[in-house]
N, C-alpha and C positions, 0 to 999 in steps of 0.2 A: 724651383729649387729641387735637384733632384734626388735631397736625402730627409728631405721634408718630416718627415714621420722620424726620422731616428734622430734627427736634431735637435729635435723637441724632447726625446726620451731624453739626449743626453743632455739639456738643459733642465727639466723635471730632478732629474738623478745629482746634478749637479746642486741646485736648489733644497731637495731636501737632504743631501747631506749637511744642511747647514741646520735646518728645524728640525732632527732626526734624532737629536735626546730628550725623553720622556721625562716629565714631571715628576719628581718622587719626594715621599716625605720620609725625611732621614733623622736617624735616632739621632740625639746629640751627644750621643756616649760613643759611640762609633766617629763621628766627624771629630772629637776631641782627641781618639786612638789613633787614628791615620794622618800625620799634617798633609794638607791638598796645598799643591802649587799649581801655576797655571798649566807646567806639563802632567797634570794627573787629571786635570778636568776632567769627566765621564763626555761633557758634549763634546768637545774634541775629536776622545779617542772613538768614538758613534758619528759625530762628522767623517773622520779620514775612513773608520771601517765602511760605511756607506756607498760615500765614493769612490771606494774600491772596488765594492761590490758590482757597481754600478759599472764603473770601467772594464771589467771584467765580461761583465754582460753584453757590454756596446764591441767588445775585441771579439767574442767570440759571433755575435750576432751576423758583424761585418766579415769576419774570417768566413762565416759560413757561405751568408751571399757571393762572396769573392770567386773562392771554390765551384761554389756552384753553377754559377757563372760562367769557370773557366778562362776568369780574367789575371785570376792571381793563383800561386802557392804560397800555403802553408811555409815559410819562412824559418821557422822554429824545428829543424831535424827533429826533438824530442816527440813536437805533435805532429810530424806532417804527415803520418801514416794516419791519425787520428780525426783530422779533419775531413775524410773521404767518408768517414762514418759521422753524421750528426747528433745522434744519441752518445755517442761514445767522447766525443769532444766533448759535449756541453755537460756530462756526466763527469766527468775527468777535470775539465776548469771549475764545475762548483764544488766538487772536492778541495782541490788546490788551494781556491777560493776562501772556502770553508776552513781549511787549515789554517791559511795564513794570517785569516782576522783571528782564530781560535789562540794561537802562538803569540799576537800582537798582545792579546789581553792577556794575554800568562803574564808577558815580560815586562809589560804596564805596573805589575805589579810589586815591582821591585826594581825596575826603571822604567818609569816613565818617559822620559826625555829621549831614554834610545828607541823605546816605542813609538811616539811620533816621529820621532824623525826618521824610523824608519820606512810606517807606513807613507811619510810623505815623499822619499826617494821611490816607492813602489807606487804608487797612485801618478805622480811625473812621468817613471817610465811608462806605465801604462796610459798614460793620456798621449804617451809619445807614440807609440803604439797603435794608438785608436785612431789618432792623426793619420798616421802614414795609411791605413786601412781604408779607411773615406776618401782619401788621394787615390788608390790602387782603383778602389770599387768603382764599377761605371754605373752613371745616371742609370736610372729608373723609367 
């Protein structure tokens, strides 16, 4: 299998976004303040940021190889000056990165439901993304 090692990451990544909300012991003055429905869940919105993070990781990881390779371009005009630099890419998507989980849990907080369903339109196209990348990338 000649993506052996990142297949595994992206099952690992894929995996613990599912075990990836922390146990916590919560006042019951505050859980009586806020009604929780199932779009407020904390595992949820720690599953999908996860996942994302994690697709984000597995796109740029494989964007890089591709590149370097000389198999593939950078697709995305906004990055494709970006990708010829790998500190500057992977510096530039965990920003990105970093904002968009940061924004998710803003908007969580006051909609919930638009927040997962956001992050789940984003973690799709990025899985769709990651897809096409592993197709472009040549064996190992």
């Amino acid at each position: 299998m000649p993506f052996a090692p990142m297949t595994r990451l992206a099952l690992f990544v894929a995996l613990l976004g599912g075990f990836a909300a922390p146990a916590r012991a919560q006042d019951s003055n505050a859980l009586l303040a806020q009604p929780r429905t199932g779009w407020s869940a904390p595992a949820l919105h720690v599953s999908l940021a996860t996942a994302f993070a994690g697709l984000q990781a597995l796109d740029t990881a494989t964007t890089l190889h591709s590149v370097r390779t000389g198999t593939a371009v950078e697709a995305n005009p906004l990055m494709g000056d970006l990708a010829k630099h790998p500190a500057a890419l992977v510096g530039v998507k965990a920003g990105l990165t970093t904002a968009t989980i940061l924004s998710m849990r803003a908007l969580s907080r006051n909609h919930p439901k638009a927040a997962v369903l956001t992050m789940i339109a984003l973690n799709a196209g990025s899985a769709f993304v990651v897809g096409s990348n592993f197709r472009v990338a040549p064996p190992r």
